[in-house]
C-alpha positions as CSV (number, residue, x, y, z in Angstrom):
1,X,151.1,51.2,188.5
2,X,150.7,48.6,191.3
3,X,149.5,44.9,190.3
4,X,146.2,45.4,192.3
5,X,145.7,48.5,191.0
6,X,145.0,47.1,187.6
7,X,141.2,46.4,186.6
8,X,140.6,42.6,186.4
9,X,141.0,41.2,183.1
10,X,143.9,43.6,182.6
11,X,145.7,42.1,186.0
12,X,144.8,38.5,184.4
13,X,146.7,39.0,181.0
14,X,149.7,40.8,183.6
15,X,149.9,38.0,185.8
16,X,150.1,35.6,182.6
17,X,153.2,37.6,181.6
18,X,154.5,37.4,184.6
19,X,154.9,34.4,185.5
20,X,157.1,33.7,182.4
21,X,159.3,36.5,182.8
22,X,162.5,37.1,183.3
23,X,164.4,37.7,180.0
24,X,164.8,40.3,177.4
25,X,161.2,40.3,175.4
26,X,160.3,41.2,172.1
27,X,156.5,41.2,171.7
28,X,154.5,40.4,168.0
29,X,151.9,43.4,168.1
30,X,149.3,43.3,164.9
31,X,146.9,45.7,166.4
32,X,144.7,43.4,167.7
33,X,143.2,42.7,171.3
34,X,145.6,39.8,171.8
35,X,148.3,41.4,170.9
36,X,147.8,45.0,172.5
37,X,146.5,43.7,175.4
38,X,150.2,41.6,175.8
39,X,151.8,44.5,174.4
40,X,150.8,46.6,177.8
41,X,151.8,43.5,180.2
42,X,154.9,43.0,178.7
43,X,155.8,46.7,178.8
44,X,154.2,46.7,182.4
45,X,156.0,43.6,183.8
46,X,159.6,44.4,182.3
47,X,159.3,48.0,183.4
48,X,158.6,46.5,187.7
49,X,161.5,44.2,186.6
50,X,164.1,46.2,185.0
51,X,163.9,44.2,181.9
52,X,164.4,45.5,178.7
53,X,161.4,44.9,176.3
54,X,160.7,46.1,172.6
55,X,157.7,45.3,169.7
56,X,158.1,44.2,166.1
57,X,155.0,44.9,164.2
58,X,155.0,43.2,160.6
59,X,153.2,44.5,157.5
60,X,152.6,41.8,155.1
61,X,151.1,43.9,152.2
62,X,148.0,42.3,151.9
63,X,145.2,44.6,152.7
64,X,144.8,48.2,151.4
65,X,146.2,50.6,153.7
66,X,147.3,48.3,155.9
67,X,151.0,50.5,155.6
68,X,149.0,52.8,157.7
69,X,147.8,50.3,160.2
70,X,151.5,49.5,160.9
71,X,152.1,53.2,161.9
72,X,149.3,53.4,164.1
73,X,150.3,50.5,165.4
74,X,153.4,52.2,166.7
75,X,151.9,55.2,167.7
76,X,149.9,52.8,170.2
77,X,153.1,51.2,171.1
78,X,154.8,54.4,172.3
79,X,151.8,55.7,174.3
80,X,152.0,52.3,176.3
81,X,155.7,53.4,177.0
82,X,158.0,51.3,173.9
83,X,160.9,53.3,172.5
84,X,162.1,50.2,170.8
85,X,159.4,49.3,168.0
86,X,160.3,48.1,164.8
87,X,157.9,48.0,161.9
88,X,158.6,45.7,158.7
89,X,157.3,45.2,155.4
90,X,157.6,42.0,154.5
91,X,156.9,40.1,150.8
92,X,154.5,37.2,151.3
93,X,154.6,33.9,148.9
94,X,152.4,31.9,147.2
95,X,153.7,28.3,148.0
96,X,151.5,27.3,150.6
97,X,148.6,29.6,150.7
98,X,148.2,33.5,152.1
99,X,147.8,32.0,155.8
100,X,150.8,29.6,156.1
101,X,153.1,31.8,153.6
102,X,152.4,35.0,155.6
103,X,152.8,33.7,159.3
104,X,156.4,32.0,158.1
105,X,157.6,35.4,157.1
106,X,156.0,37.2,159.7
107,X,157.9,35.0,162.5
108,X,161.2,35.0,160.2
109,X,161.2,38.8,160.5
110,X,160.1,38.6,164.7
111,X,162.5,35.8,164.9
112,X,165.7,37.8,164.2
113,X,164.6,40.5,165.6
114,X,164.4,38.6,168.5
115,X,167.8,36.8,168.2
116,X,169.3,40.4,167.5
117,X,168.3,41.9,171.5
118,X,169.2,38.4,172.6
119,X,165.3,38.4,173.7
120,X,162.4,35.9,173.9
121,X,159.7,35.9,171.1
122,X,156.5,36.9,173.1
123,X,153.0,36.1,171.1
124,X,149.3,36.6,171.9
125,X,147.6,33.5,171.1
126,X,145.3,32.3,173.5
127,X,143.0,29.6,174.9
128,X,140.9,30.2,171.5
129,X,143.7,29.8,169.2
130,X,145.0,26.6,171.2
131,X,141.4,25.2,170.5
132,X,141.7,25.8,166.9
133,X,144.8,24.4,166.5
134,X,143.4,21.1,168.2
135,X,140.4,21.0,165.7
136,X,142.9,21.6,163.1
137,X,144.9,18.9,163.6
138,X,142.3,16.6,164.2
139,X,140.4,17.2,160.9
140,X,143.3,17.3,159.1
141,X,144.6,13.4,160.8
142,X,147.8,15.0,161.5
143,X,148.2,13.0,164.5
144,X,149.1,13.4,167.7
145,X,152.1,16.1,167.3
146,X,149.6,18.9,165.9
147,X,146.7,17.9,168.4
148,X,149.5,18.8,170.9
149,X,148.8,22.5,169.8
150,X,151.0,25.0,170.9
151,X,153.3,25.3,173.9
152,X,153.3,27.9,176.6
153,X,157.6,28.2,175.7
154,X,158.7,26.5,172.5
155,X,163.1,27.4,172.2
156,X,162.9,31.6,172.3
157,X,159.1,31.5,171.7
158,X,156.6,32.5,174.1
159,X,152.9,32.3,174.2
160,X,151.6,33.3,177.8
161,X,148.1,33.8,177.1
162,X,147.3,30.1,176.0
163,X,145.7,29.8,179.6
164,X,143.8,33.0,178.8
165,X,140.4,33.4,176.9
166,X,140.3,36.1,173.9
167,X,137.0,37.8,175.3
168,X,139.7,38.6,178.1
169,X,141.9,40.3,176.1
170,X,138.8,42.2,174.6
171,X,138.2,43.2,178.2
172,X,141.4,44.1,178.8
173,X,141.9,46.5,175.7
174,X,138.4,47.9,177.3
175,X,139.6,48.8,180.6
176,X,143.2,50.4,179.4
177,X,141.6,52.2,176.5
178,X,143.5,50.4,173.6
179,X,142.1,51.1,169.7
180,X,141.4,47.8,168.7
181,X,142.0,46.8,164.9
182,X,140.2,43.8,163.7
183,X,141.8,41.7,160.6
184,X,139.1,41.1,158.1
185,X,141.3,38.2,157.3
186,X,140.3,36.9,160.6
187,X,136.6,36.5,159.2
188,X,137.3,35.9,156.1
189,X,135.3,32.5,155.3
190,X,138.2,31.0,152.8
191,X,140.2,30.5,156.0
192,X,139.8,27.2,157.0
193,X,140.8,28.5,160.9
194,X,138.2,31.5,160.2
195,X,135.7,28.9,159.8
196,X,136.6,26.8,163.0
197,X,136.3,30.3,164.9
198,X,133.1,31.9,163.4
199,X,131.2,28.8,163.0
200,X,132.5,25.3,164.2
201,X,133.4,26.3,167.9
202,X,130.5,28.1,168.7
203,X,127.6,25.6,167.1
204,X,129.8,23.1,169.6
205,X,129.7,25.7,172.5
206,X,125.7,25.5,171.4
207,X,125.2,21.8,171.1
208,X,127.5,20.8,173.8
209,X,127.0,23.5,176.4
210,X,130.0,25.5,177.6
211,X,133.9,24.6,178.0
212,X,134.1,22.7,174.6
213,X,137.5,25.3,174.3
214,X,138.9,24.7,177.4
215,X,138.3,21.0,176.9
216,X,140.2,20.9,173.4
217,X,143.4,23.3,175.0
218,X,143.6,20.2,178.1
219,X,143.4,18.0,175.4
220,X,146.5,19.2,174.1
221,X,147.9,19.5,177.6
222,X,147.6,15.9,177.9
223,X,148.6,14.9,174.6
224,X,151.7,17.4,174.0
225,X,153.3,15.3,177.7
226,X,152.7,12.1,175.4
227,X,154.0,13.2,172.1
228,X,157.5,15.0,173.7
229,X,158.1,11.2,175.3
230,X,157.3,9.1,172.4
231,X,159.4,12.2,170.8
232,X,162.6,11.4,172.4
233,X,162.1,7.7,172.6
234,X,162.0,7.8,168.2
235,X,165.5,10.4,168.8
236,X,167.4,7.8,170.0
237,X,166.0,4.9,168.3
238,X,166.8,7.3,165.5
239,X,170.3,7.8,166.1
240,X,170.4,3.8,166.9
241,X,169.5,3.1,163.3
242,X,171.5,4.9,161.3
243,X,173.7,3.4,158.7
244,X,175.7,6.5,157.1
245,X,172.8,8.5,155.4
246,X,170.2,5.7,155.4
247,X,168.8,3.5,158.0
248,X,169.2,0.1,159.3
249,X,166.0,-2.0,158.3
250,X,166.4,-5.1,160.5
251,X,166.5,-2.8,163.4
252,X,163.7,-0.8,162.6
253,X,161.3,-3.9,162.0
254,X,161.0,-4.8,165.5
255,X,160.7,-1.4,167.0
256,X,157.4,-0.2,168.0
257,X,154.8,1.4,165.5
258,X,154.7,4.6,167.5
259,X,158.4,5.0,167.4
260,X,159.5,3.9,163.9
261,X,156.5,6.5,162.0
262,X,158.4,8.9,164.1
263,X,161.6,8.2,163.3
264,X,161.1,8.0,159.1
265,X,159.4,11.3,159.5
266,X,162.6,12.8,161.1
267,X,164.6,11.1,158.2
268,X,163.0,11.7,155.1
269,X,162.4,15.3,156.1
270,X,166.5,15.9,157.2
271,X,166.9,13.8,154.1
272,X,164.7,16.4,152.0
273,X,161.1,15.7,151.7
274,X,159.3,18.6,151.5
275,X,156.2,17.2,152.6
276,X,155.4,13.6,154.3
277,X,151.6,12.9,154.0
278,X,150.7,9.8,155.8
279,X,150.2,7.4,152.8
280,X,153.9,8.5,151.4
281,X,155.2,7.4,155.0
282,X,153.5,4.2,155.1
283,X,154.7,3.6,151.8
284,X,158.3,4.0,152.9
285,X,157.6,2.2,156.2
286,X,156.2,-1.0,154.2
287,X,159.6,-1.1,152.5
288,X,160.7,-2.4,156.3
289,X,158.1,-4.2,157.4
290,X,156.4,-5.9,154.4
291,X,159.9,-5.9,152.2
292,X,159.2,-8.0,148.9
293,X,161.2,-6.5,146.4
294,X,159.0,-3.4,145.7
295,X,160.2,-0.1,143.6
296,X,160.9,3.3,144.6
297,X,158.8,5.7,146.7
298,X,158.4,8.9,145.6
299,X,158.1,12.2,147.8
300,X,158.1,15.7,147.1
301,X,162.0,16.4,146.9
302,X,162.7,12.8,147.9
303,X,163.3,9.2,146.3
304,X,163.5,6.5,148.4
305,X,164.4,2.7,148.6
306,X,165.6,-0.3,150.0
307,X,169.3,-1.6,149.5
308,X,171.6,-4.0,151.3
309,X,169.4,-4.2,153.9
310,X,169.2,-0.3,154.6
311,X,166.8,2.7,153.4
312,X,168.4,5.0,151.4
313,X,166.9,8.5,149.7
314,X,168.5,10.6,147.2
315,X,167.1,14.1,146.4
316,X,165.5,15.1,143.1
């Protein structure tokens, strides 16, 4: 099928694809529009380009019959021309909540299935989700890194659609004829992120007037260029301070506010904190800048304190 050939929001969601290809691609499919929408471009756009493409389609267990939903997933899959589809069932934890537990084993399993074809990660989030993200990470203060949102190529992951709205990729699924499946879990009001989508974006859309989601994805245009500098500044003021395993404190107390928060995240996470809220940071970075003999900070998986002049952490 020739690109003009292609109705419009179909063409849209191609082009997208296409102006990232050019390796190997393994496309996330849940059975959604996002995802079956990108499903056809990728399949469409490898196929003009002789590149080879598959789909990994994840069951997480969560939802009656959803072991069903998997296979029709497939079946979709191989009427938009994919002979490599693999479907897995994967367990889901309980550590940090149904969301955040089941999309870390979901990309675990897409990730090595990736890394086995030697081919890029290709998911179908979109201008929406990049908006959610933003709200996200500004209700949460999680500063400027998750404001940043999502990037268009992150390592072997690729999101093509974050230019592209979802009612798009509703169109799009219109035009080709897809079978749309909607999560529940995408409604479901204990979902902090189902609550931004069903009921904070649109009463903004409503207050504010229209392009409150393309305002929040430029947003984290603008601050994602910021937060990779300021990134790479705290990596090598990073790899300036280090002592052994600790850090050098009378290096770090002249350095830049901006810079040194970044660089004790890095370290007490390599070091072993499992989680570094902002008041457990500013607790170790006081042990720098206002130094007067005070005890151990604690973090989840990590001690940490001042010695000789240098921070040290030990695991526990």
């Amino acid at each position: 099928m020739a690109y003009k050939a292609l109705a419009p929001a179909t063409l849209e969601i191609v082009q997208a694809v296409r102006a990232v290809a050019g390796r190997p691609m393994l496309v996330g499919v849940s059975g959604g529009a996002d995802s079956l929408a990108l499903a056809f471009a990728v399949a469409h756009v490898c196929k003009a380009e002789g590149v080879p493409y598959a789909a990994g389609v994840v069951d997480h267990g969560l939802q009656p019959g959803s072991a069903k939903q998997a296979e029709t997933v497939g079946d979709q899959l191989a009427d938009l021309g994919y002979t490599d589809v693999v479907i897995s069932r994967v367990a889901v934890g309980t550590a940090c909540g149904p969301e955040a537990d089941a999309r870390t084993a979901r990309y675990a399993v897409l990730d090595e299935e990736a890394r086995r074809r030697d081919a890029d990660l290709v998911l179908g989030h979109t201008l929406d989700d990049q908006a959610e993200t933003v709200l996200l990470g500004l209700v949460r203060g999680s500063g400027p890194r998750s404001i940043a949102g999502m990037s268009v190529r992150s390592g072997h992951r690729l999101r093509p659609l974050l230019g592209v709205r979802r009612e798009r990729t509703r169109a799009a699924c219109a035009e080709l004829g897809l079978d749309v499946w909607d999560d529940p879990h995408n409604a479901d009001a204990r979902f902090t992120r189902s609550r931004i989508r069903e009921r904070v974006l649109p009463v903004l859309e409503a207050e504010l007037g229209p392009g409150v989601a393309e305002a929040l994805a430029r947003t984290a245009e603008l601050v994602r260029a910021d937060a990779d500098l300021l990134d790479r500044l705290a990596a090598e003021l990073l790899a300036e301070a280090r002592q052994g395993s600790g850090l050098d404190c009378a290096l770090l107390t002249g350095a830049d506010p901006a810079l040194r928060g970044r660089v004790l995240k890095t370290w007490l996470t390599e070091s072993g904190a499992r989680e570094t809220p902002y008041d457990r940071v500013r607790a170790v970075e006081a042990l720098i800048t206002d130094w007067h003999g005070q005890g151990v900070v604690q973090l989840a998986g990590l001690a940490v304190r001042r010695s000789t002049g240098r921070l040290v952490a030990s695991r526990h």
